[in-house]
C-alpha positions in Angstrom: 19.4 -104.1 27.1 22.5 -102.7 29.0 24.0 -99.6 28.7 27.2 -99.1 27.5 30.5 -96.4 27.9 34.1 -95.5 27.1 35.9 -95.8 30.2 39.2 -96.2 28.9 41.0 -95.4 25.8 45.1 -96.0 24.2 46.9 -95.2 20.9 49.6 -95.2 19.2 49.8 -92.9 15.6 51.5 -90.9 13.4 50.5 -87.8 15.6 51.7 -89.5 19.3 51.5 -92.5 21.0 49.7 -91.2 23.9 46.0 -89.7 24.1 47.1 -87.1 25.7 49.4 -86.1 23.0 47.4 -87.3 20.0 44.7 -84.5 20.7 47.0 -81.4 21.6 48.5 -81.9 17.8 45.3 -82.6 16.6 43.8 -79.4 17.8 46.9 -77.2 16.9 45.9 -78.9 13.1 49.9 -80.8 13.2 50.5 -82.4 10.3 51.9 -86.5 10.8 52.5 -86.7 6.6 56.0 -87.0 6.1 58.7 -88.2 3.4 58.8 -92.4 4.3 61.9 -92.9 6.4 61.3 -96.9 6.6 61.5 -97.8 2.9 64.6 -96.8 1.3 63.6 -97.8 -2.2 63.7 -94.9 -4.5 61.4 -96.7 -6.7 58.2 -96.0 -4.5 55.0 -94.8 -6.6 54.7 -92.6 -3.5 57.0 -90.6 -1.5 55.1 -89.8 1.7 53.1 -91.6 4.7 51.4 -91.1 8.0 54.3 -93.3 9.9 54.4 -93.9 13.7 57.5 -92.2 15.4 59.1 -92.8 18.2 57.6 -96.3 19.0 59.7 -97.8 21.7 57.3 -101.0 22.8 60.0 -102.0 25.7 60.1 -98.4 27.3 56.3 -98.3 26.6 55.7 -101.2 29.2 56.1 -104.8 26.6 58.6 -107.4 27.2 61.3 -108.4 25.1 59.5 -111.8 24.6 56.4 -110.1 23.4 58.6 -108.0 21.1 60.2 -110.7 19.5 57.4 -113.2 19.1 54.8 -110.2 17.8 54.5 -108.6 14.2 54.5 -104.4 14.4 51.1 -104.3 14.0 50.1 -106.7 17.3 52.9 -104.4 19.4 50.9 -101.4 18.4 47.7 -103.3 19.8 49.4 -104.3 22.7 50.9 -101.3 23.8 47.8 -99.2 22.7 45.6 -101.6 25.2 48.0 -101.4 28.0 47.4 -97.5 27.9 43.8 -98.2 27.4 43.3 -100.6 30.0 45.7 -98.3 32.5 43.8 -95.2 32.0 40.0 -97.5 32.3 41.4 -98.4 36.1 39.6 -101.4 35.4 40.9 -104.5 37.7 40.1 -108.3 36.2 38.6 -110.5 38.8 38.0 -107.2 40.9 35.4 -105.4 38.6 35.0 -108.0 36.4 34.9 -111.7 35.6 37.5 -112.6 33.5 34.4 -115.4 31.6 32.9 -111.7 31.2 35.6 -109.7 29.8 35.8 -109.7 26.1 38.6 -108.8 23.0 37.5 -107.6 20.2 40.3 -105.8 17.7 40.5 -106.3 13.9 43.0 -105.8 11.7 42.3 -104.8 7.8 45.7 -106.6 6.4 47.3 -107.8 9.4 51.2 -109.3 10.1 52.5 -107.9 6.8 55.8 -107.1 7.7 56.3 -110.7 8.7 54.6 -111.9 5.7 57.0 -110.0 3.2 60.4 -111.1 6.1 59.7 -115.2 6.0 58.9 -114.6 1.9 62.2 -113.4 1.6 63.4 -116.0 3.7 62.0 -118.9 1.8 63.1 -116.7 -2.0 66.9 -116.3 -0.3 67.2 -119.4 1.6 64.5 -122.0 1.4 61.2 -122.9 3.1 63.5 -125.2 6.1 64.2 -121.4 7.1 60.9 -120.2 7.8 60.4 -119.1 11.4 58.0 -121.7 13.4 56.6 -118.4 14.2 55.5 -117.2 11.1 51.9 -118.3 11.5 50.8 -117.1 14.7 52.9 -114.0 14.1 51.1 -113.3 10.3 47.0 -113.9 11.3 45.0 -111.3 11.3 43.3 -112.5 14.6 46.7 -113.0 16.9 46.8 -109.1 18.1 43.5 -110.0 19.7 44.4 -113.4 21.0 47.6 -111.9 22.3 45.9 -108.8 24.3 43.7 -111.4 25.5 45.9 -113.5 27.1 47.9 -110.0 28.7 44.9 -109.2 30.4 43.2 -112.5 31.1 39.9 -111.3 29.0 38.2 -114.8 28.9 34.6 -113.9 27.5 34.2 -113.4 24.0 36.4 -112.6 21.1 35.9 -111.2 18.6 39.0 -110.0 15.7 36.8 -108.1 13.0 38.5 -107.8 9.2 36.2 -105.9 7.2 39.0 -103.6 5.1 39.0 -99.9 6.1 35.8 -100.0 8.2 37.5 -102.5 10.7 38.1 -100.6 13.8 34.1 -99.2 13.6 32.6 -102.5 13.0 35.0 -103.8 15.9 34.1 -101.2 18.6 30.4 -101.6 17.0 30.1 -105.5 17.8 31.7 -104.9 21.1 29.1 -102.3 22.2 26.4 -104.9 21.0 28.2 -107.6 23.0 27.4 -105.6 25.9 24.7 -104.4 25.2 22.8 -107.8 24.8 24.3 -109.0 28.3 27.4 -111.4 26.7 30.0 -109.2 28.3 30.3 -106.7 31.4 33.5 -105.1 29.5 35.7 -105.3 26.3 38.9 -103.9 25.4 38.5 -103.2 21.8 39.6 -101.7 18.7 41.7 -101.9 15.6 45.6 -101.5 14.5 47.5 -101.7 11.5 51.2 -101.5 10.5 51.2 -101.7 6.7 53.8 -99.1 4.8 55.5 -101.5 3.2 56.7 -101.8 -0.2 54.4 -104.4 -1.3 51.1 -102.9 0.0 52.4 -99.3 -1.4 52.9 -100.6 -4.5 49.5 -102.7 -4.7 47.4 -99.2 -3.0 49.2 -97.1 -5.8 48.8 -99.5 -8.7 44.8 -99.3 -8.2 45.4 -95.6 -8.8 44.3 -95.5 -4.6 46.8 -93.7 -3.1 47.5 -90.0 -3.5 51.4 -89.3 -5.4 51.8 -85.7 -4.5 55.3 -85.4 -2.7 54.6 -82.4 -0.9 52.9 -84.0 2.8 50.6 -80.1 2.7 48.9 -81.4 -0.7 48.9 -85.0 -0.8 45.7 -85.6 1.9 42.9 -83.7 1.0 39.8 -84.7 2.4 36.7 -82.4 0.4 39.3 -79.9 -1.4 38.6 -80.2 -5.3 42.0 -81.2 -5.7 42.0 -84.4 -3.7 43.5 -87.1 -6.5 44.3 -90.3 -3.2 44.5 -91.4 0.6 48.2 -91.0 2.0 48.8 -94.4 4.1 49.0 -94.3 7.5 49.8 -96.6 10.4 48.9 -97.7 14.3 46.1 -98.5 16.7 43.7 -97.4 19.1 42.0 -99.3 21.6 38.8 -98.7 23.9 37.6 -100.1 27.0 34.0 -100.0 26.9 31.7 -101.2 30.1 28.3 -101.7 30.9 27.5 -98.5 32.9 26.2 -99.6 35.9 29.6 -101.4 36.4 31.3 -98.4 35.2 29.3 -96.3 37.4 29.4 -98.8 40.7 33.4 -99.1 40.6 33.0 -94.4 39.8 35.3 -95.1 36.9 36.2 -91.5 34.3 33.6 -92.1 31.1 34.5 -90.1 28.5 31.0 -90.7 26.2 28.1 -93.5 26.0 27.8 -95.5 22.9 24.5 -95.4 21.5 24.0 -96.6 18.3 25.6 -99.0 15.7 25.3 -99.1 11.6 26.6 -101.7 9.7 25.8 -102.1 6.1 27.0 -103.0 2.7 27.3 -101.3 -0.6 26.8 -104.6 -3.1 28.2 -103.0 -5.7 31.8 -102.9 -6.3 35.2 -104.4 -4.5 37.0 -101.1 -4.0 34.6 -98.2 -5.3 32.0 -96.9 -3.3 28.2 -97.0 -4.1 28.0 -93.3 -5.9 24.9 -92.4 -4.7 25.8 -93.7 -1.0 22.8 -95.1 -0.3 23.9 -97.7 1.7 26.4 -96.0 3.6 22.9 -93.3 4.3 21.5 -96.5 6.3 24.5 -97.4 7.9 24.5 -93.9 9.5 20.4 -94.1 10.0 20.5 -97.5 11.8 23.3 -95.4 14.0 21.3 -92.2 14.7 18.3 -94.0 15.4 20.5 -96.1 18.2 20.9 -92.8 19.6 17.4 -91.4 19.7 18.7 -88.6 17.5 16.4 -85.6 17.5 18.0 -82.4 15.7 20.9 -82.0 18.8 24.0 -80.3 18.0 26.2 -82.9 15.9 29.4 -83.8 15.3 31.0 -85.9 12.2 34.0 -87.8 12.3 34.2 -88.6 8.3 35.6 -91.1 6.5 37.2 -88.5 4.5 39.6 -90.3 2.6 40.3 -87.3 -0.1 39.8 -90.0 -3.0 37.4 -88.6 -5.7 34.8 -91.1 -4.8 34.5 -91.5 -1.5 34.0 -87.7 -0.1 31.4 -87.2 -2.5 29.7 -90.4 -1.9 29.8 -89.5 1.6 28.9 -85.7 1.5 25.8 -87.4 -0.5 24.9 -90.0 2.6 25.2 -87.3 5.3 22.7 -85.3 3.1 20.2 -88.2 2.7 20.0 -88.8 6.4 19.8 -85.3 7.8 18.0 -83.3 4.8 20.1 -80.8 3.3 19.4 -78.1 6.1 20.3 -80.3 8.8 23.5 -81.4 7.1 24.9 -77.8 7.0 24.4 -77.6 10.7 26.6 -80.4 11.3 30.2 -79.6 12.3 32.1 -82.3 10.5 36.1 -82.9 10.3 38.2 -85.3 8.6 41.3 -86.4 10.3 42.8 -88.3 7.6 43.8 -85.3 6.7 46.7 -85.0 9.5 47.3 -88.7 10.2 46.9 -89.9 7.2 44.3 -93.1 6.4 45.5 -95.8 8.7 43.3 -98.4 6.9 42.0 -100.7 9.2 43.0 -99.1 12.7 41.4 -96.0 10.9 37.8 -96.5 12.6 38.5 -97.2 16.0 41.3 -94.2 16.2 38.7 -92.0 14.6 36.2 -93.1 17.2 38.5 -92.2 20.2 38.8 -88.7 18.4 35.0 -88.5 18.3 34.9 -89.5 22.3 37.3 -86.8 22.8 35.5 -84.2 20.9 31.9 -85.2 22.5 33.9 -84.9 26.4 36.2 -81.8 25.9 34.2 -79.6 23.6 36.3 -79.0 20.8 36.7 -80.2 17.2 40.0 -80.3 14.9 39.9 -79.3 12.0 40.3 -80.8 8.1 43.9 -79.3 7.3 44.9 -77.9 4.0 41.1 -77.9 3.1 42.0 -74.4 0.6 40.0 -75.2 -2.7 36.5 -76.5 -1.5 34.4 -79.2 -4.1 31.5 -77.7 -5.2 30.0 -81.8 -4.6 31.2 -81.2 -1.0 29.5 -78.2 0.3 29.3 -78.9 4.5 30.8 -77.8 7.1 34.3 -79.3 7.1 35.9 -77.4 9.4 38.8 -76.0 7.6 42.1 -75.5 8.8 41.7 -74.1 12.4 39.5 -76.3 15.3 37.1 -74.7 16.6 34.5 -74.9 20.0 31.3 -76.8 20.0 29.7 -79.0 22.1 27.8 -82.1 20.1 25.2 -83.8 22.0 25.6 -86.8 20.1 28.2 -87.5 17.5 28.9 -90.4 15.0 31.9 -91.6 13.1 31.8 -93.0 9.6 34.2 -95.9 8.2 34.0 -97.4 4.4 35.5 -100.5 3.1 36.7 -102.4 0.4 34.3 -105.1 -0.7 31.6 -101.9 0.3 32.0 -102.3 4.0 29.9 -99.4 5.8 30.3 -98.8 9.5 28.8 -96.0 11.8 28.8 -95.6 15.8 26.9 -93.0 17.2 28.2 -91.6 20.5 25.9 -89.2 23.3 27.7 -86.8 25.9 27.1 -87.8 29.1 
């Protein structure tokens, strides 16, 4: 079995669309939740999302052709894997095969935004006026073809839609790919580009999404009055390489993946498992990929701040660790800043975890004022703090009961 590292890592969110920038608002605890600026509709059940800004793709390096012939959510991929691969250093042909360099990035919903365009089209004007690009610009799968084809990644590839828990079960089965000798590198991940009228109104209608106006009080990961997820947007990508290439070409590694959990609840199509049982062996199978011992850990929840799910959660963390052990943990939730970018969620939350295991440091769960009495670890509220995590894991939930967990060790 191969090892396998980060060596390379892109983004675009809510919070920047650089690493660089992403973690400097993170640790000052910046909040991306905003009124919606891209929906004028007054009508909205909600008023507030996690929405990229700023996103230029032609003056972040894509070409007019790719900007016309891609949905938002493959443009997030590809400019996301352009940073990713830049910042790897990685050379196809030079450091690897391209028969041996993989794609592997999911998608939870997919080309939305041309979905609800060419319906309109075909409502308005008829289905003769349906753009012959519709299709490839609508699958799920295209922003992994399309990366694939910028960077001439041949090997396997793999686009992973399993709701919520995409981006972690994507960088998961890319880290396997490597592991069992199929690849020598993938550039993988998850992105998603969803605030749209239609998925709004479907989130809010299943009494999922959090209608508090004010963007301090509508994501609340933990905090007893946490009533919904706040939508977010984007996409991070990862290189990840078998070490000894990694290692023979002296490329930057941020952590090593070591472990890999992927389960399912059985039990309901949008509620978690209450007693997270399944979601406990999800983060076991990853732990025990990592040799886990008792080492200083860190959490990257799922932390949605629905009712359900951080309890749930709290519950699973506690059934792996023992309740002593859990309370040791340093744990953050995100969400709370960026909002829940559904299925680019995982992967984004992944390149915060590599982050925290490399630089030491762990952002905080914002506007955490009112603690649940059902969630009683250590959250870290409101202010990031120092600590250095030996190993460190980050947990993603689906709908349909999707569980997903990587375990990550400081190299």
């Amino acid at each position: 079995m191969k090892r396998v590292v980060i060596t390379g890592m892109g983004c675009i969110n809510p919070l920047g669309n650089d690493i660089n920038t992403l973690w400097d608002n993170l640790l000052k605890g910046t909040n991306a939740i905003a009124p919606i600026t891209s929906i004028t509709n007054q009508e909205l059940p909600v008023s507030v999302a996690a929405e990229v800004k700023d996103f230029d793709p032609l003056a972040l390096g894509l070409d007019k052709q790719a900007v016309r012939h891609n949905d938002r959510y493959a443009l997030f991929a590809l400019a996301a894997a352009k940073q990713a691969m830049a910042d790897s250093g990685l050379v196809v042909e030079k450091d690897v095969a391209p028969e041996r360099f993989g794609c592997a990035i999911g998608s939870g919903i997919g080309g939305i935004h041309t979905f609800v365009s060419e319906q309109t089209k075909v409502l308005n004007e008829g289905v003769r006026r349906v753009s012959p690009l519709f299709i490839p610009m609508m699958i799920s799968n295209i922003a992994s073809g399309n990366v694939a084809i910028q960077f001439n990644a041949q090997g396997p590839n793999l686009p992973i839609v399993t709701a919520c828990a995409t981006g972690t079960h994507s960088v998961g089965e890319a880290y396997r790919m490597i592991k069992e000798g199929l690849a020598d590198a993938m550039i993988t991940g998850s992105t998603e580009a969803a605030i749209t009228e239609i998925a709004i109104g479907g989130f809010a209608n299943s009494k999922a999404l959090s209608t508090n106006p004010d963007p301090n009080a509508a994501s609340l990961p933990f905090d007893a009055r946490r009533k919904g997820f706040v939508m977010g947007e984007g996409a991070g990508i990862m290189i990840l390489e078998d070490y000894d290439v990694a290692v023979r070409r002296g490329a930057h590694i941020y952590a090593e993946v070591v472990g890999y959990g992927n389960t399912c609840d059985a039990h309901h199509y949008t509620a978690p498992r209450p007693d997270g049982k399944c979601a406990a062996q999800a983060i076991r199978l990853a732990l025990q990929g990592a040799a886990y011992k008792g080492e200083p850990l860190y959490i990257n929840a799922h932390g949605t701040g629905t009712p359900l799910n951080d309890k749930s959660e709290t519950s699973a963390i506690k059934q792996v660790l023992g309740d002593t052990e859990a309370h040791k943990a340093v744990i953050s939730s995100t969400k709370s800043m960026m909002g829940h970018m559904l299925g680019a969620a995982g992967s984004t939350e992944l390149i915060i975890t590599a982050l925290t295991v490399k630089n030491g440091k762990v952002p905080p769960t914002i506007n955490l004022l009112e603690p649940d009495p059902e969630c009683d670890l250590d959250y870290t509220p409101n202010v990031a703090r120092d600590y250095q995590p030996e190993v460190a894991i980050s947990n993603s939930f689906g709908f349909g009961g999707q569980n997903a967990c990587v375990a990550l060790r400081k190299l």
